[in-house]
N, C-alpha and C positions, 0 to 999 in steps of 0.2 A: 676514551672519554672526550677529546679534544674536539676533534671534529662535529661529533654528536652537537656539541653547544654551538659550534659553529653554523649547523643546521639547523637549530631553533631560532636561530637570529636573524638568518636567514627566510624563514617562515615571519616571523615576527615582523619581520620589514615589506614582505609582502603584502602583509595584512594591513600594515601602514599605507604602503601604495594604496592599495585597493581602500582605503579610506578616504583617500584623497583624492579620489576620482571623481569628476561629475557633480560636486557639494552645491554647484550653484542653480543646478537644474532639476537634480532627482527630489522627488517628496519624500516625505519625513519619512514614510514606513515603507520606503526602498534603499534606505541609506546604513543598515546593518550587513556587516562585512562577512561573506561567509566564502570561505578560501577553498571549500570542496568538503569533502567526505569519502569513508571508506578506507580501504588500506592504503596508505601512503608507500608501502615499501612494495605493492603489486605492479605485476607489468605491465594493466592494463589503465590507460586514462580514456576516461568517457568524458567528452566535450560538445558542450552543450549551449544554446544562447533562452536559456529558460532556466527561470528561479525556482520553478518547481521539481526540480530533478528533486531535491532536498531539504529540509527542513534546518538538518544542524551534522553536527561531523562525522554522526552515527547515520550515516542516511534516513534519518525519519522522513518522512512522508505522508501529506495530509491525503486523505480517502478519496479518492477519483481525480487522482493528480497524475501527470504522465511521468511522476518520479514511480510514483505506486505500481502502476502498468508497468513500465521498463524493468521493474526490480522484480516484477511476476514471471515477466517472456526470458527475463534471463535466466533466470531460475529454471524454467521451463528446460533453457538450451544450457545446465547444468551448470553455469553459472553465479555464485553467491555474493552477499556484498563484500565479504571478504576478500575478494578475488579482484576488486576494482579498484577502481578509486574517482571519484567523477566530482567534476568541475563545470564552472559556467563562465561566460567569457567575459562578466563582470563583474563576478564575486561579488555580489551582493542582491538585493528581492530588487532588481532589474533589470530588462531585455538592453540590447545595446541601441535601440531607437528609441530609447530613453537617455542618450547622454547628445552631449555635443558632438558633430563631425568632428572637433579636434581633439577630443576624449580618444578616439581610434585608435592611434599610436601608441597612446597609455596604456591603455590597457590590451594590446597588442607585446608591448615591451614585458608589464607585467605576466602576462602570461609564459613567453619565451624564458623569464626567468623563473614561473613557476614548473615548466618543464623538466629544466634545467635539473632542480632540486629532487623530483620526483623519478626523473631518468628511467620512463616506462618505453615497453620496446614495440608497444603498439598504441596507436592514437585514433579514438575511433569520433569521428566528427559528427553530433547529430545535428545535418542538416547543412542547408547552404551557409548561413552566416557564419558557424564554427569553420566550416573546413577552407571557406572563403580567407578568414583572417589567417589561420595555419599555413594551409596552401598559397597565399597571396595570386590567384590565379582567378580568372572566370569563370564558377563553377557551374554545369551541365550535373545532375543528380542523375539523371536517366543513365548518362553515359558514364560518369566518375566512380559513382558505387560498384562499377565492376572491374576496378583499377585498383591494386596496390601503390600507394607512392610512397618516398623513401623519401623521408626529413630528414635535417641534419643530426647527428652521430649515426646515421643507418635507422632509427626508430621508422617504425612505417605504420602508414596513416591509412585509415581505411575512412569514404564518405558512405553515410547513407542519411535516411530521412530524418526531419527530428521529430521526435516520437509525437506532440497531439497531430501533426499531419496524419502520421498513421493510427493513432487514435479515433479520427476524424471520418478517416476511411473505413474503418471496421465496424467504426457503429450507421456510417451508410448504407456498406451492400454486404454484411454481415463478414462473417467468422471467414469466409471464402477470399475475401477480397485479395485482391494482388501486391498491394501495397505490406499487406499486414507479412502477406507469405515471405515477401521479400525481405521487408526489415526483420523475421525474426531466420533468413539464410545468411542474411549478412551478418546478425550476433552469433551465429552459431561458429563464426568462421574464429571468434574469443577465444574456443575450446584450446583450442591449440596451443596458445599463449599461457594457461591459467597458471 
């Protein structure tokens, strides 16, 4: 039992951070705190810099949102929301070019420690700005998405696109496109982990 509480508290104070984040910049209806969704005790984190991944802790999903889509194509590659757990890199309804450059760290910090508590064994980054803060590196998508990287405790990080890009793509040069084929080779690589 001990610990368990210890881990609520720990959730609990994240979700304080993530309150305290950015109050003097963000508008009213992006300042609600939402710390992720899905299973918390799966090995997989889905990491994202879009508030649409999610609605609330049950992964809901408003109708032609690229949480809707993701939660389709993973499904597709035999994936469920049971099986994940996904997060945004501001926990709350906004992108991170909505906070201060000196917000970065914060919520860099809180992330590292929302990791920490989730201690999933594969991290999959959608998109440059997640696996940028993760990775703290220059990221290349062209050339990274075909890289395993190994974070700290061994957890490994896979990048690829973040989903309206590839949204964006599919409904340009249809069902075919390259983009779509890609990002749904890179989820499928999930299976392995579930």
């Amino acid at each position: 039992g001990e610990p368990m509480l210890e881990k609520n508290d720990l959730w609990e104070e994240l979700k304080y951070g993530a309150a305290s984040i950015g109050n003097t910049i963000l508008k009213p209806h992006q300042l609600e705190v939402l710390t992720g969704g899905g299973n918390p005790d799966s090995d997989i984190l889905i990491l994202g810099d879009d508030p649409e991944l999610y609605l609330n802790e049950n992964l809901k999903t408003k109708e032609g949102s690229s949480g809707e889509f993701l939660y389709l194509l993973l499904e597709f590659c035999g994936i469920q929301k049971e099986d994940i757990y996904v997060s945004t890199l501001s926990k709350r309804n906004a992108r991170l070019k909505d906070f201060m450059p000196e917000d970065y760290e914060k919520l860099k910090e809180l992330l590292i420690c929302q990791i920490g508590l989730l201690s999933p064994k594969v991290i999959v980054c959608l998109g440059y700005e997640a696996a940028q803060m993760l990775l703290e590196k220059e990221i290349n998508l062209e050339k990274d998405r075909q890289e395993v990287f190994t974070w700290k405790a061994g957890i490994q990080v896979f990048v690829t696109y973040d989903v309206n890009t590839v949204k964006k793509a599919r409904a340009e040069l249809g069902k075919k496109a390259k983009l779509a084929l890609e990002f749904r080779n890179d989820l499928k690589k999930l299976e392995y982990f579930k």
